[in-house]
N, C-alpha and C positions, 0 to 999 in steps of 0.2 A: 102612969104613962099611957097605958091604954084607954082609958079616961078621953084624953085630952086626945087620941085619936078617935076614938068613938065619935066624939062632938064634932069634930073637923067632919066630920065623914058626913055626918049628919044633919048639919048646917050649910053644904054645899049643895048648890044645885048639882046634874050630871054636866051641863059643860063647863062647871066652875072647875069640880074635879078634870075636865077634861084638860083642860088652859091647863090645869096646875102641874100635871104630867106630862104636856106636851114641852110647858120651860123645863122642868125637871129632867127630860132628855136631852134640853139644847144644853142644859148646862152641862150634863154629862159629856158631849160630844163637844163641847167648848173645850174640858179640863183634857181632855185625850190628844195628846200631841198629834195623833195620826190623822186624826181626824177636824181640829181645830179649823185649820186651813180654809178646809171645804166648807163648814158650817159656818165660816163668819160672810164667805162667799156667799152663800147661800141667803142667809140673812140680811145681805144688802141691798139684793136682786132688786126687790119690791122698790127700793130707795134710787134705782136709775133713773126714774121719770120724773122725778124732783128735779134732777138736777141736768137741767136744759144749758150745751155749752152756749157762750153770746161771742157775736164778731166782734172782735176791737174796735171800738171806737174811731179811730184813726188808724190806715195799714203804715206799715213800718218796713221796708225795705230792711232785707237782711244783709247782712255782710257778704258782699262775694265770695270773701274766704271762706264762708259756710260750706260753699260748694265743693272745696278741697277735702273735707270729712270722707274717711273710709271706712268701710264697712266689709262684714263679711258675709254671707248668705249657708244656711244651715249646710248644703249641697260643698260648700269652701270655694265657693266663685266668688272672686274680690272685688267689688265696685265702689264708683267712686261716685258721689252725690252729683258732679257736674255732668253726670249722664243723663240726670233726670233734668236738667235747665230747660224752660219754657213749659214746664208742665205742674201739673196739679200735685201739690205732694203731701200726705196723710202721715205724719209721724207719730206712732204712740213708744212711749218709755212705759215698761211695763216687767215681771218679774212673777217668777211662776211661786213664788212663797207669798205673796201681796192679794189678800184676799178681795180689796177693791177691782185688781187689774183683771182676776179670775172671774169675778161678777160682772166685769161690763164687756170681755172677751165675744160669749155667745152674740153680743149685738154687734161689734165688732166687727166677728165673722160674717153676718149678716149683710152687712155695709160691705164690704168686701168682697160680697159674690156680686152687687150691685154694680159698684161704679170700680171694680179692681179692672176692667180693659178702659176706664177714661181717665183717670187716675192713678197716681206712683202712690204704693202703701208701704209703708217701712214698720215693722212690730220691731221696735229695738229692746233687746235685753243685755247686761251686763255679766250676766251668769254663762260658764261653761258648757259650751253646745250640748254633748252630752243630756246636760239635764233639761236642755230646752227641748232638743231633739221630742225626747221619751216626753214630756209633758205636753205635746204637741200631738205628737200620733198617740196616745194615752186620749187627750179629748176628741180627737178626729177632726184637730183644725189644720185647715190649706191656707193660714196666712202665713204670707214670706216675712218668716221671722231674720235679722240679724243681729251680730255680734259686732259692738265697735272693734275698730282696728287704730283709729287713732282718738286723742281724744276729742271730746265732745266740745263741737261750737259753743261760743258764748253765749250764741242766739238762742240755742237749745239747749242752755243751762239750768237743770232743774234741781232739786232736793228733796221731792216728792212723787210718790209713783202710785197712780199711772198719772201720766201728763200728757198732753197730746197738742200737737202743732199743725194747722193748716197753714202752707204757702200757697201762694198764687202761682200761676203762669210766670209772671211778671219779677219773682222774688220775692214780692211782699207777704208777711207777716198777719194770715187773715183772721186767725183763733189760735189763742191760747188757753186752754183749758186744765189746771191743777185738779187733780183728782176724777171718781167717777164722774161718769155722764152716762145719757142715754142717746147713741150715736145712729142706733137706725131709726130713726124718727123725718117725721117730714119738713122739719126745722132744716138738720142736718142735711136731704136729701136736696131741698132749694136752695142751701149754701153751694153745696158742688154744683149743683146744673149749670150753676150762675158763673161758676169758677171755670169750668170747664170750656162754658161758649165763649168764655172774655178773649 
């Protein structure tokens, strides 16, 4: 057996051996419950700039009933979506065990310090404040995260997280995007400017 690691040893370059112990950690840090989470986050980071969201082809008015949707805000102020009518509205469905939602969060927050006074942003989660709470000041992010209160539009019907939905001004339906993305990009930032002036 020592043999057969001799040769290994001996037939690798040094960053062959280097690669081979840097997977041999992710794997370890994959099988470790505590730690899984974060490393598969970790791992995708690279993979947001792949994947550029696109405006729908055609906008789509949403149901006015959409607007009736309540929510709740980490603080326990209760609002109601038709506060936000005529304005810009950024919704992510997102979930603090969802290693995708974790990786595209940091860009997220980003976008958010940007256009958060021209724009309504909504981080929606489904999980117990509590745990939101603490994973929230845990990263050091200031997006207003909420809790539904009733349930979810058909407009904003998803089965996948993260998902994210831009409306219009207007109501309309400008992006839908199923899974990560790379949302501070200058793609993203000429969709809002353009949202914003309409």
């Amino acid at each position: 057996m020592t043999s057969v690691f001799k040769n290994y040893f001996q037939k690798k370059s040094k960053f062959g051996l280097a690669i081979d112990i840097l997977i041999g950690i992710m794997i370890i840090f994959l099988i470790i419950p505590a730690t899984r989470k974060d490393m598969a986050a970790l791992i995708l980071k690279p993979t947001l700039f792949i994947h550029q969201p696109k405006l729908i082809k055609e906008r789509v008015a949403i149901n006015p009933a959409t607007y009736n949707w309540r929510l709740m805000q980490m603080d326990g102020t209760k609002i109601e979506l038709n506060q936000f009518k005529d304005k810009v509205l950024f919704i992510n469905f997102w979930a603090t065990w969802c290693p995708p939602c974790i990786a595209e969060i940091p860009q997220l927050q980003k976008l958010y310090e940007s256009y958060g006074d021209k724009a309504v942003f909504l981080f929606v989660s489904n999980e117990e404040l509590p745990l939101v709470e603490q994973f929230i000041k845990s990263k050091e992010f200031t997006l207003p995260v909420y809790i539904p209160i009733t349930q979810y539009p058909t407009d904003f019907d998803t089965n996948s997280l993260p998902t994210t939905f831009i409306v219009s001004k207007k109501g309309e339906l400008v992006l839908a995007k199923y899974g990560v993305a790379q949302w501070n990009s200058k793609r993203i930032h000429k969709i809002l400017d353009k949202l914003v002036e309409e």
